[in-house]
C-alpha positions, -999 to 999 in steps of 0.1 A, spaced: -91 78 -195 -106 107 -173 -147 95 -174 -166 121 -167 -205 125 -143 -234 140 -150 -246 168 -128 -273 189 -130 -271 224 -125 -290 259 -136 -283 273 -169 -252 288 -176 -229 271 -154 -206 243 -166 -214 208 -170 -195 175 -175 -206 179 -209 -180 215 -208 -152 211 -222 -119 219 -208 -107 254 -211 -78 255 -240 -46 266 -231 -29 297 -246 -19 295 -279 18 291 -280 35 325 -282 8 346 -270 21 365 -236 -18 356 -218 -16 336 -188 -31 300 -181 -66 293 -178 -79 296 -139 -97 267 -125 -113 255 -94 -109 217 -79 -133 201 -58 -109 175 -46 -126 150 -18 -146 182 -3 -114 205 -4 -116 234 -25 -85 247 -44 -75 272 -72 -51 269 -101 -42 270 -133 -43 244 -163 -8 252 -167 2 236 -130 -24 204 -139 -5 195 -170 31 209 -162 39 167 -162 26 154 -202 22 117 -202 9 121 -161 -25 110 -148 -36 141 -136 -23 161 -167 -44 135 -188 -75 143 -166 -78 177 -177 -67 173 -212 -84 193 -240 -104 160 -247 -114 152 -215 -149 151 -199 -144 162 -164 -169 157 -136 -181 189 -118 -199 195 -86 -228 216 -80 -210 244 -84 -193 239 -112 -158 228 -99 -140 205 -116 -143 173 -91 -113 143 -81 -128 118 -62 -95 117 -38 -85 124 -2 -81 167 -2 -56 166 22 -30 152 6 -39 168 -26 -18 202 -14 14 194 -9 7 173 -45 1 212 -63 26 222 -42 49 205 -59 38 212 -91 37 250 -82 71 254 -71 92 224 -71 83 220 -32 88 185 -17 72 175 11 79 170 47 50 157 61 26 125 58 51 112 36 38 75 30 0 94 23 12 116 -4 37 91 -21 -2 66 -24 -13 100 -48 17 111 -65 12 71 -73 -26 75 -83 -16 108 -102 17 89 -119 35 122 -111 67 102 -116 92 132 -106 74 130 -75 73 96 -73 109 96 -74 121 117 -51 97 106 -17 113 67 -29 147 82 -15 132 94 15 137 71 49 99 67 54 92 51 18 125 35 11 126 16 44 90 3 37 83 2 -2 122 -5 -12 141 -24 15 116 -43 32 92 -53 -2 126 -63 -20 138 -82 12 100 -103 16 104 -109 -21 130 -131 -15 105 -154 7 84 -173 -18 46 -173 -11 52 -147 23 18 -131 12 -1 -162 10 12 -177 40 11 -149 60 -31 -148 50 -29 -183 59 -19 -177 94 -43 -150 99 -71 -173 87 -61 -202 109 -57 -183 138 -97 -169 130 -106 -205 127 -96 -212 163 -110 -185 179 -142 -189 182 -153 -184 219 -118 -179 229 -101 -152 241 -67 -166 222 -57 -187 195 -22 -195 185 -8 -206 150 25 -224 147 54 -206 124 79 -227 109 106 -205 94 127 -228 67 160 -213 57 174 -240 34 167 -269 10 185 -290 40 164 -275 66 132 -283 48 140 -323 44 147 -317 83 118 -300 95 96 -324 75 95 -348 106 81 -327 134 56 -309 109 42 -341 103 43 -347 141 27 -313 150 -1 -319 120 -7 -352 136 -13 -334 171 -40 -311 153 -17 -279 160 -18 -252 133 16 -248 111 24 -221 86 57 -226 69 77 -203 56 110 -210 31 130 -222 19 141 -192 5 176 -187 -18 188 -152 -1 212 -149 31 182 -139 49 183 -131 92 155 -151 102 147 -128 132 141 -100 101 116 -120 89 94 -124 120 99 -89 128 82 -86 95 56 -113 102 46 -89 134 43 -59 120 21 -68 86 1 -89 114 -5 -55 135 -9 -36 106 -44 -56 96 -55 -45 127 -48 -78 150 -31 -83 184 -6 -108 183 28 -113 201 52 -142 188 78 -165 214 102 -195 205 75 -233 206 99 -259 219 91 -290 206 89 -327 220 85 -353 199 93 -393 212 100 -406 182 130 -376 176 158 -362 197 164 -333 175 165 -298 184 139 -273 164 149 -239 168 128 -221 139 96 -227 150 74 -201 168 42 -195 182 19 -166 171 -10 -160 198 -34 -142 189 -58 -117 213 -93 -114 205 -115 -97 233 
């Protein structure tokens, strides 16, 4: 539900106490009620029509008949929401127009608003299919990824303080088989105090190298510098070959 603010104001202009202009009785030729938006500091005119041209939507709920809607000092009806992105969102709603630009930013509102039309339509588009389709429905075949992967980035915090690196071991198990076989040398490389994150076994035909592309770029994406590079290995109690296990280093200053 659409809460609404108080705001004070001189007498005469609306409040959050106002209710929402009705909209035109049906069959009566008068057009839809004109109103402004204060949305994040931008400043945009339309009509009541435009906001609730999607029933059942967010944004067509927030300025409902029944709604209390918070104003600003001047009496526009205000969305607490990035502006920006808010255009080509009435865009859309004006004229059917989909947008072009700052795609994965205006798919987050058409979200927030539940303007599932929209919604739709920027889900078939490269930018959010590759991202929000694809690759979400290929990590959800890696049990845990989320966990682990805050794992690693908490290790690698843990071991860097005043260093200018840190490095945390990844251990990428494709197979029920490969986990009984890895168990050895991720006891051995606990036992040498070295930092393991595993990941798997997973049920999927997954490419491994996918997955630590992945790994990389949801690493960079929090902000960190890290670069990844295949850990060989030697154990004296084993002569068996470990391919799947690579080192994350992270840079801190």
């Amino acid at each position: 539900m659409w809460r609404g603010c108080a705001v004070e104001r001189p007498e005469g202009r609306m409040t959050s106490q106002t209710p929402l202009p009705q909209s035109p009785r049906p069959g009566r030729p008068t057009m839809s009620t004109v109103v402004e938006l204060n949305v994040g500091g931008e400043f945009y005119t339309t009509t009541l029509g435009t906001l609730r041209k999607f029933p059942g939507s967010k944004l067509a709920e927030m300025f409902s008949s029944s709604a209390k809607a918070c104003t600003d000092a001047e009496g526009r009806f205000f969305i607490d929401r990035p502006g920006t992105y808010f255009r080509p969102i009435l865009d859309y709603l004006r004229i059917g127009q989909v947008p072009t630009q700052h795609i994965p930013e205006v798919y987050r509102e058409a979200q927030f608003y539940e303007i599932r039309p929209l919604v739709k339509l920027l889900e078939d588009m490269p930018e959010i299919f590759g991202e929000q389709v694809s690759r979400k429905q290929f990590l959800l075949q890696v049990p845990g990824y989320s966990e682990s992967l805050e794992l690693m980035v908490r290790l690698a915090r843990a071991e860097a303080i005043t260093v200018r690196k840190s490095s945390v071991l990844v251990c990428l198990v494709e197979t029920e088989e490969q986990d009984a076989y890895y168990s050895e040398v991720l006891r051995f490389l606990q036992d040498k105090e070295k930092s393991v994150v595993k990941f798997g076994p997973w049920k999927a035909a997954l490419d491994s190298s996918d997955l630590l592309y992945c790994l990389a770029m949801d690493i960079k994406a929090q902000g960190y510098k890290a670069v990844y590079d295949l850990f060989l290995v030697y154990a004296a109690k084993t002569t068996k070959i470990y391919f799947n296990i690579y080192s994350f280093t992270f840079t801190w200053w």
